[in-house]
N, C-alpha and C positions, 0 to 999 in steps of 0.2 A: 601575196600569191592570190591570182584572180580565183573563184570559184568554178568549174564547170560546168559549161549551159548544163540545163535543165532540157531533158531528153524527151520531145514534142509528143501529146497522146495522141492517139488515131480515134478518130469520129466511132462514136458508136454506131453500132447496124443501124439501126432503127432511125438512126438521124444521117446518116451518109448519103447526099446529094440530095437534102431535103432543101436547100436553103434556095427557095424558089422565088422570082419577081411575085407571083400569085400563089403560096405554099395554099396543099391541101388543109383547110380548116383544123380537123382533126388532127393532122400533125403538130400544127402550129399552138392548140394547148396543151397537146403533150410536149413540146419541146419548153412552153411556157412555164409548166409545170414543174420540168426536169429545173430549167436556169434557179427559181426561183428557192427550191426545194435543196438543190446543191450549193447552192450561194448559201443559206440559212446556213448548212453544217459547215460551211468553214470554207471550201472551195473558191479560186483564184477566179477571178471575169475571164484570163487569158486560158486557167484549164477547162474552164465549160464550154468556151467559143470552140476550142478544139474537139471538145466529144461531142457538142450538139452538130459541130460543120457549119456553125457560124461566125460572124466576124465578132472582132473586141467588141465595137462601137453597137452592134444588133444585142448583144447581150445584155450591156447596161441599158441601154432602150428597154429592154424587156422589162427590166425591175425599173427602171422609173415609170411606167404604164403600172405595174401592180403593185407603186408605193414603197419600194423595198430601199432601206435607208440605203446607203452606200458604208462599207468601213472606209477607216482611213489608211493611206499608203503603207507599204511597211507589211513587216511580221508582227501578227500579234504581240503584246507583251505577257512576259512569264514571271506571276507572282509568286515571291516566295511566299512560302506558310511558317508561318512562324509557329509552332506551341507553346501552349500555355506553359508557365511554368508555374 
């Protein structure tokens, strides 16, 4: 049994219709900021392109410009804990 898409986010205010040939400076290291910052805790390339109102491809641009590794495909893995016994 297939899964159910995944129900699209809406662009935050603050980045909706930001995604300009020339963006205002200051938006653009606030949005830098945000990708970078949401990427780190955990967040997908495709859910930040949707809240910032950019594209996949502009997002990983973003973090290869500020060095930010890429994970790899996939869902995290979930380790078990084992106790000591």
């Amino acid at each position: 049994m297939p899964y159910p898409p995944r129900p699209p986010l809406s662009a935050l205010p603050e980045f909706a219709g930001t995604a300009l040939p020339h963006p205002n400076p200051a938006v653009q290291r606030r949005v830098e900021s945000f990708v970078v910052e949401q990427y780190r805790a955990g967040r997908s390339l495709r859910e930040i392109a949707e809240l910032t109102d950019r594209s996949f491809s502009a997002v990983r641009n973003i973090l290869h410009k500020h060095g930010v590794g890429r994970r790899g495909p996939g869902a995290g893995r979930i380790e078990k804990v084992i106790a000591d016994s």
